[in-house]
N, C-alpha and C positions, 0 to 999 in steps of 0.2 A: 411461402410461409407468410403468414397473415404479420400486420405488422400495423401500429397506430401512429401514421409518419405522413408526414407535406411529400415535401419532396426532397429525396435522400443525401443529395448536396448541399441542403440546405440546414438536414437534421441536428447536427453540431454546433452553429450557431444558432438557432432558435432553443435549444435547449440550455446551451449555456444562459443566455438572455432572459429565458424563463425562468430559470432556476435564480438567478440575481432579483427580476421581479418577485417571486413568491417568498425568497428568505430578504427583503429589505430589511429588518431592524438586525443581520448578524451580516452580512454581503453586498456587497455593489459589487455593479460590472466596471471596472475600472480602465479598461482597452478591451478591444476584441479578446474573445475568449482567453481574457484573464477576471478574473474573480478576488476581492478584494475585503479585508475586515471593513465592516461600514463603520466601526467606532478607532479614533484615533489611539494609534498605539505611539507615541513619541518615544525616542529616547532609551530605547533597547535595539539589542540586533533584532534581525527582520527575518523571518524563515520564509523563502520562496518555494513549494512545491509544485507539480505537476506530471501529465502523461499523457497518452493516450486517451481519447473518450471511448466509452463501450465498457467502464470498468465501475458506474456510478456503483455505490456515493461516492467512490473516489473520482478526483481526488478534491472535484469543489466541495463535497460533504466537510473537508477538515479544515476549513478556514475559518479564524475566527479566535475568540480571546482564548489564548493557552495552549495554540496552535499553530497553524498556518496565517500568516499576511496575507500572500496568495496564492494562487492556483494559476500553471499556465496550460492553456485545454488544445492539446493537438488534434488532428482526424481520429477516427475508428481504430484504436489500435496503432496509431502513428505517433510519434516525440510532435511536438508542439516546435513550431520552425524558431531561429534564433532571435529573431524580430519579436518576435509573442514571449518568448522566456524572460529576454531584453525587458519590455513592457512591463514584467512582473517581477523584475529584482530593482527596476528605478521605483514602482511603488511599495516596494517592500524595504526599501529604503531609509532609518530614521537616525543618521547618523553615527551610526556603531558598527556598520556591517551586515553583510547579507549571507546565511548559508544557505547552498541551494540544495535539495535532496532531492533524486527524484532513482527511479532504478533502473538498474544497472543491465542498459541495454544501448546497441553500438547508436542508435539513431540519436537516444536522447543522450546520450555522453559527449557525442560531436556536436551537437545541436545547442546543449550548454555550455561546452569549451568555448566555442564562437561566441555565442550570448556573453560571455564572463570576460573574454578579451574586451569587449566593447564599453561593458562595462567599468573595466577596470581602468580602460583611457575615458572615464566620466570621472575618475576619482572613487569609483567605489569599491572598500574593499570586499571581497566576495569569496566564500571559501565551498567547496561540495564537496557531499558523499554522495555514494551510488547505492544503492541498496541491494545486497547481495544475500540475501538468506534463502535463497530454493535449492538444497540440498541436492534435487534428481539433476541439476542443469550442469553439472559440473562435481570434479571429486574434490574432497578435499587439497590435494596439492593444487589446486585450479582455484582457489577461491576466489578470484578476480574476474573469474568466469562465470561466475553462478548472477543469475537473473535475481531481480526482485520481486518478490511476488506480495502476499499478506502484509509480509512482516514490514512492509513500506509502513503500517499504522501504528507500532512500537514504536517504529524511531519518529516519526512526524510529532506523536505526545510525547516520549520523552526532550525532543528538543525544544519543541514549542513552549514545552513547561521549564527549560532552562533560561530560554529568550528571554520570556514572562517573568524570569526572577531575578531579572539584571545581571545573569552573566555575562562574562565579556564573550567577546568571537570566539579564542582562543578555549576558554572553557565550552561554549555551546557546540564548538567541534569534535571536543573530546568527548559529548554528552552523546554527541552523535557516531561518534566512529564507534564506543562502548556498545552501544543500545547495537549499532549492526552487526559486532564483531557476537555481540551475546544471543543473537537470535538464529534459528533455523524455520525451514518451512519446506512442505513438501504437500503436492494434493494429488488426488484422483477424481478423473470426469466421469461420467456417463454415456455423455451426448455433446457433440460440437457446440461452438458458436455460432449462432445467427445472426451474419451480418444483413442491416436495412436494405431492403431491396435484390438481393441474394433469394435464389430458388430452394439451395439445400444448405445445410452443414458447412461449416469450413472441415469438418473429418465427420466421421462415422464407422462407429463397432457395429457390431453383431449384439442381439439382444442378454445375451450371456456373457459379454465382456467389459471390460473396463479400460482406461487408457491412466496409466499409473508415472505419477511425473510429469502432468500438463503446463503447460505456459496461461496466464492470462491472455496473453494478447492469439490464441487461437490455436497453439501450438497443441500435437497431440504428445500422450503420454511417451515417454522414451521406452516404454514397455507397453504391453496388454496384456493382460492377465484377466484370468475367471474372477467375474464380480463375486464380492465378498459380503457378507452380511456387515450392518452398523460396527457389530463388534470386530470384528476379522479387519475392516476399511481402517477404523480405528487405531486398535492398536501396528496395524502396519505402520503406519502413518509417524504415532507416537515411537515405535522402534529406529525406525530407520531415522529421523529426528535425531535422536537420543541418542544414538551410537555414531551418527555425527559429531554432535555438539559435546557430548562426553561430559555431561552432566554427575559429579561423585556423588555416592547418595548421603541425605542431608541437607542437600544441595535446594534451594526456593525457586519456583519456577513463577511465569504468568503464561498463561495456554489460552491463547484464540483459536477458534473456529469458524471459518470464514464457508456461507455458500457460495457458490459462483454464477447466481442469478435466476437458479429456476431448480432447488432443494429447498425443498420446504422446511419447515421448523422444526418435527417433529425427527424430521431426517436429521438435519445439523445436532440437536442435543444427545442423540443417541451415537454418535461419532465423539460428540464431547463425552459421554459417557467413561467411553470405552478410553479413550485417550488420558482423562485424568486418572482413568483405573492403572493404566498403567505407570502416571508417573508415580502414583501411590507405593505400587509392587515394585519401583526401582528405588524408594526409600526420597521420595521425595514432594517436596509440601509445595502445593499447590496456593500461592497465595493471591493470585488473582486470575479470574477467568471472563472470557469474554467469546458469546457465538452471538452470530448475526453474519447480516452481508456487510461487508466491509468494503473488500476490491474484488467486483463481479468481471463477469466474460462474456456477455450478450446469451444469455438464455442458453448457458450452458449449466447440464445439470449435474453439481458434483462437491465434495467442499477442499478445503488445504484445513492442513493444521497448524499452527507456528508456535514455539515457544522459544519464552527470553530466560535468558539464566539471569538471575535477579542480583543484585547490592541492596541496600541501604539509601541508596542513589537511585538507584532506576527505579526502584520502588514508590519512594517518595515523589518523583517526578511522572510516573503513569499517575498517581492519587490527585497530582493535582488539580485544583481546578478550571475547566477548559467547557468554554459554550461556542458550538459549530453546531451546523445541521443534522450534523450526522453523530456525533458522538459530545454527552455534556455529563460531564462532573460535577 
């Protein structure tokens, strides 16, 4: 597979370094692949994020005022080691507290426990969620089970914008545990991921199928199913979501659309399409939307859908205003 890369050991540190070079006025590289706001944020708690690489923009796209402090950047689909997460809660550090978010996957939850002990005999205090909104990973009675997928970028702005307004730890946890408990997500692929230096696919269907219930980090659908048109991909998506999350109708949603690295535009709106049609037909208002790539899968082509069950609160807190590389209010 053709591929625009040095040499593949080396591909994750050169891209983090680059990406700090070319966003200098919102990032600096602040330790090895951690990524840091380049303007001083004193005097609020600190939001630490990170993951795996192979899922840009995330997760350095969201650092920045009304967001993330930083980012800590592991291998290809790898938790980022305790030492690197470490690096990125002492700079995210501004004497109020650090929450660390990052999702909820066994590498990176061991990998932050570690990090947050170390931490914590520094004096600092440090509180995490794990982000659990992918519906296919896990049933309901298992929510502690379910991976993070999308919806990693509701809660990173809702918190960020809590940080940014001088709430204390204690509120910015709640802002956070709300924003996860209120969201769901579910996607379907086409086509694997293409790891650097890799000959084929991490999987592969057949030209008529689908993998329904993918992982980012390369995981294939928990199912296969006969590919669906925009609207059929759609409203599955928005169904099974829905009858999750148990959404009464009336009820205010915010619905992303996320590609997963190699679905074009035209594809992603006609998914959104179909998705907001349906939240429509379940009696319920759409009041904020968002499609793009957000958290991709190395040139895998396919998208997720996620929706947040909205307040007054969470609302006010996606509106705010927030300038990252990847997403500005």
């Amino acid at each position: 597979m053709k591929k625009l890369i040095n040499d593949p050991s080396a591909a994750v540190d050169e891209m983090v370094e680059a990406f700090a070079a070319a966003h200098a006025d919102i990032v600096e590289l602040a330790a090895p692949r951690v990524v840091a706001r380049a303007e001083t944020s004193n005097g609020k708690v600190g939001l630490a994020i990170g993951g795996g690489s192979g899922h840009e923009p995330a997760f350095l796209g969201y650092v920045g005022a009304g967001m993330a402090d930083t980012a800590a950047i592991g291998n290809i689909f790898a938790a980022p080691g305790p030492e690197i997460v470490l690096d990125s809660i002492r700079r995210a550090d501004h004497g109020k507290g650090v929450i660390l978010i990052y999702g909820n996957y066994s590498g990176d939850v061991l990998n932050c426990r570690l990090a947050i002990q170390r931490a914590e005999g520094e004096g600092i205090d440090v509180r995490s969620v794990f982000v659990s909104d992918d519906v296919a990973s896990a049933g309901a009675d298992e929510v502690e089970k379910r991976r993070g997928i999308a919806g990693d970028i509701v809660v990173f702005k809702t918190t960020g914008a809590a940080a940014e307004a001088g709430l204390t730890l204690d509120e910015v946890e709640r802002v956070a545990r709300k924003a996860n408990a209120n969201t769901r997500s579910m996607g379907v692929a086409l086509t694997g991921a293409e790891l650097p230096g890799a000959a084929r696919p991490i999987f592969e269907s057949e030209p008529d199928e689908m993998d329904v219930g993918l992982g980012v980090h390369g995981e294939p659908g928990i199912s296969r199913e006969p590919i669906g048109s925009a609207d059929e991909v759609g409203r599955l998506l928005a169904d099974r979501i829905l009858d999750d999350l148990g959404c009464p109708a009336g009820s205010r949603v915010a619905v992303l659309v996320n590609g997963l690295g190699a679905t074009p535009p035209v594809e992603q709106y006609l998914v959104y399409r179909a998705v907001r049609e349906t939240m429509i037909e379940r009696g319920l208002t759409v009041e904020r939307s968002y499609v793009g790539e957000y958290v991709t899968s190395l040139q895998m082509a396919g998208v997720s859908a996620t929706v947040t069950l909205l307040d007054d609160e969470l609302l006010s807190l996606l509106d705010a205003p927030a300038r990252t590389v990847s997403l500005l209010r």
